[in-house]
C-alpha positions as CSV (number, residue, x, y, z in Angstrom):
1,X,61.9,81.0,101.1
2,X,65.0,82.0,99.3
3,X,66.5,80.6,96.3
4,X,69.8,80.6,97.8
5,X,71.6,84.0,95.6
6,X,72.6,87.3,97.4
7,X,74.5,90.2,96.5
8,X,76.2,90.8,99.8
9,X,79.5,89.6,102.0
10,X,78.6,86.5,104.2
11,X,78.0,87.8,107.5
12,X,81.1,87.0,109.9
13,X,79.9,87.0,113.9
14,X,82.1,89.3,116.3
15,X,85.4,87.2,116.9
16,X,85.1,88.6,120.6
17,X,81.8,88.2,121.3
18,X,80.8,85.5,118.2
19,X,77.6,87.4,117.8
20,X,76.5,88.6,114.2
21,X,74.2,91.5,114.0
22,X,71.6,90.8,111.4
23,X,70.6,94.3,110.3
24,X,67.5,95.5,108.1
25,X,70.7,96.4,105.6
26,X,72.5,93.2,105.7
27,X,69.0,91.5,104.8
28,X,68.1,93.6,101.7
29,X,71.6,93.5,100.3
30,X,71.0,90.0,100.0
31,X,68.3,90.5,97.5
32,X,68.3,92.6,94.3
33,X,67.7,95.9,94.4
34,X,64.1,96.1,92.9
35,X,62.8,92.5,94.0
36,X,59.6,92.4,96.4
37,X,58.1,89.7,99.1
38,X,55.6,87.9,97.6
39,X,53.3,85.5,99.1
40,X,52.0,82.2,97.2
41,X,50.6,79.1,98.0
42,X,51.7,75.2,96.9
43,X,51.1,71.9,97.8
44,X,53.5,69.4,99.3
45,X,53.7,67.4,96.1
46,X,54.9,70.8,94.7
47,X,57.5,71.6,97.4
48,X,58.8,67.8,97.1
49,X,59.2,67.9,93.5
50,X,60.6,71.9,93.1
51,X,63.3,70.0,96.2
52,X,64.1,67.3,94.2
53,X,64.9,69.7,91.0
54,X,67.0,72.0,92.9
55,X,69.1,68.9,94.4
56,X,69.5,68.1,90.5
57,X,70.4,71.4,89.8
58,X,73.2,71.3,92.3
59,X,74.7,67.8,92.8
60,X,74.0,65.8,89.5
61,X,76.3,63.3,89.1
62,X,77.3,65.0,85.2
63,X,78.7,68.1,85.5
64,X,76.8,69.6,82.5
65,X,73.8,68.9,84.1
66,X,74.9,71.4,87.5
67,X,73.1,74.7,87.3
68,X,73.9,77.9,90.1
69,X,75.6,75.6,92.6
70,X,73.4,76.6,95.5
71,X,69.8,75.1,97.0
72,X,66.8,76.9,97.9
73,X,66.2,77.3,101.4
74,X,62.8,78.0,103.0
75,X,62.0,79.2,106.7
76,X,60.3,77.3,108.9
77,X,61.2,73.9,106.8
78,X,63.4,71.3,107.2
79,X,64.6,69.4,104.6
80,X,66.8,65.8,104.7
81,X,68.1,64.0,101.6
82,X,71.3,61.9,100.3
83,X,73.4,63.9,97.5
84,X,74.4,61.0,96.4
85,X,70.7,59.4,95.6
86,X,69.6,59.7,91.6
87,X,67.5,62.3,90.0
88,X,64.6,62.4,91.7
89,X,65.2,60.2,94.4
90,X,67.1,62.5,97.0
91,X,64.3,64.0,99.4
92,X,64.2,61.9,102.4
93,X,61.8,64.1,103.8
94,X,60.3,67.5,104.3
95,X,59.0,68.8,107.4
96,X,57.4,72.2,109.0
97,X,59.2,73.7,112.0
């Protein structure tokens, strides 16, 4: 799971080739320098609703509402909604890859 930040360029692929080379540097400059992997548990209900505050966070229709402009991702999930839904009422569905 990421929260979406990073510290670091995007990373561009190759124009020849259109490969990007993901390199054990490229991944930790897109944390902070003293942060750690940490592993945690949480329910569905939990994921749903933390989804649903992030969309908030990023899309709400009042723009004093919009916090960090970005969503957080997590690996192995896939997530659908509709931006334009209200508060809480964005997740279509969540599902494990």
């Amino acid at each position: 799971m990421s929260n979406g930040f990073r510290f670091c360029p995007p990373l561009v692929p190759d124009p020849k080739t259109g490969i990007a080379e993901i390199t054990n540097d490229f991944l930790w400059s897109m944390l902070p320098v003293d942060s750690e992997a940490k592993l945690g548990m949480a329910t569905g209900r939990q994921i749903w609703d933390w989804m649903e505050h992030e969309l908030e966070n990023a899309f709400a229709k009042e723009p004093v509402k919009r916090f960090g402009g970005w969503v957080i991702r997590f690996k192995g999930m896939e997530v659908n909604f509709t931006i334009e839904k209200q508060e809480g009422k964005r997740v279509n569905w969540i599902e494990s890859k």
